[in-house]
C-alpha positions in Angstrom: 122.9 113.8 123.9 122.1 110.8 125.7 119.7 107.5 124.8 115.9 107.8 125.3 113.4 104.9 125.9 110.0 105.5 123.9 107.4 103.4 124.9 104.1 103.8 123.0 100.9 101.6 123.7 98.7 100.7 121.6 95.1 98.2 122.4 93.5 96.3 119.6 90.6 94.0 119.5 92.2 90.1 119.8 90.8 89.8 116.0 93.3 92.3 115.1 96.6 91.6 117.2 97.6 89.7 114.2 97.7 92.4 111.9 99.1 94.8 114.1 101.7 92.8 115.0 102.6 92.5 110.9 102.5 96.2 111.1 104.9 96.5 114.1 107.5 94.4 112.3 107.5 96.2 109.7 108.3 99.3 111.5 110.8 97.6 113.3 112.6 96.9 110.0 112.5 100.2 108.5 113.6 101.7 111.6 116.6 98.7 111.0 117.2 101.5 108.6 117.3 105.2 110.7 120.2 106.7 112.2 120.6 106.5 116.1 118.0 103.4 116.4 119.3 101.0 119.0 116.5 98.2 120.1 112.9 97.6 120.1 110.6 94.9 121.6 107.2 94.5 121.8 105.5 93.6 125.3 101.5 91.9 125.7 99.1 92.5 128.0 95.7 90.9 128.2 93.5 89.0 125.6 91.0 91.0 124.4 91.4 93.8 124.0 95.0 93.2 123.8 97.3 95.9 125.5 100.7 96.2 123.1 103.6 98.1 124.6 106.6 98.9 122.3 109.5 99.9 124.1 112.3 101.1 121.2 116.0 102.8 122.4 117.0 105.8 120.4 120.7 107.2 120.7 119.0 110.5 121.3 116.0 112.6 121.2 116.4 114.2 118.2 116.9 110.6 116.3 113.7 109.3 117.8 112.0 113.1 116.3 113.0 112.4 113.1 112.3 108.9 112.8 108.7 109.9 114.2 108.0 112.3 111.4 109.7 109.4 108.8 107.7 109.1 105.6 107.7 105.6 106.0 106.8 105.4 109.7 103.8 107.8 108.7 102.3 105.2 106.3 102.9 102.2 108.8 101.2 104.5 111.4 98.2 105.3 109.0 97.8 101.5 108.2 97.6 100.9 112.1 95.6 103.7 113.0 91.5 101.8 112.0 93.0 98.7 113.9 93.4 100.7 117.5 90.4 100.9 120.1 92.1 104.1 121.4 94.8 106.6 120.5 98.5 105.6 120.7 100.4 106.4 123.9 103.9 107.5 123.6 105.8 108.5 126.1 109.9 109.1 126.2 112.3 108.6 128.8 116.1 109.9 128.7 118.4 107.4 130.2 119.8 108.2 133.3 123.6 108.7 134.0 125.0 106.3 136.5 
């Protein structure tokens, strides 16, 4: 097993950055919670719309698959999901070995 990167984008109308930035922490802190979750930070880009890159570190793959299919991600996810201007980007990148 080794680390992965997720980063997953999300753009929002500059009326709703607020809210999804409630949302975000509140993801943040139940994944506080899972097994294997390492780091997470939130990057912006532009004003409006307002690009939101979340880059998290996962022990491993399969942590980051089951925290993806989490109950309580799920609901965070649903709350998010009328805020976004386009479908979430996620993309995940395994660590390289040095």
């Amino acid at each position: 097993m080794s680390m992965v990167k997720v980063l997953q984008e999300r753009v929002v109308r500059r009326d709703d950055c607020e809210r999804l930035l409630e949302c975000l922490l509140d993801l943040r802190v139940e994944a506080l919670t899972q097994s294997g979750y390492v780091t997470g930070e939130s990057l912006f880009k532009g004003t409006d719309p307002v690009t939101v890159l979340v880059l998290a570190t996962w022990m491993s793959e399969e942590h980051w698959e089951a925290w993806k299919t989490a109950e309580a991600r799920i609901e965070i996810v649903d709350i998010i999901a009328p805020l976004l201007l386009q479908d979430t980007t996620t993309a995940v990148y395994r660590m390289a070995l040095d």
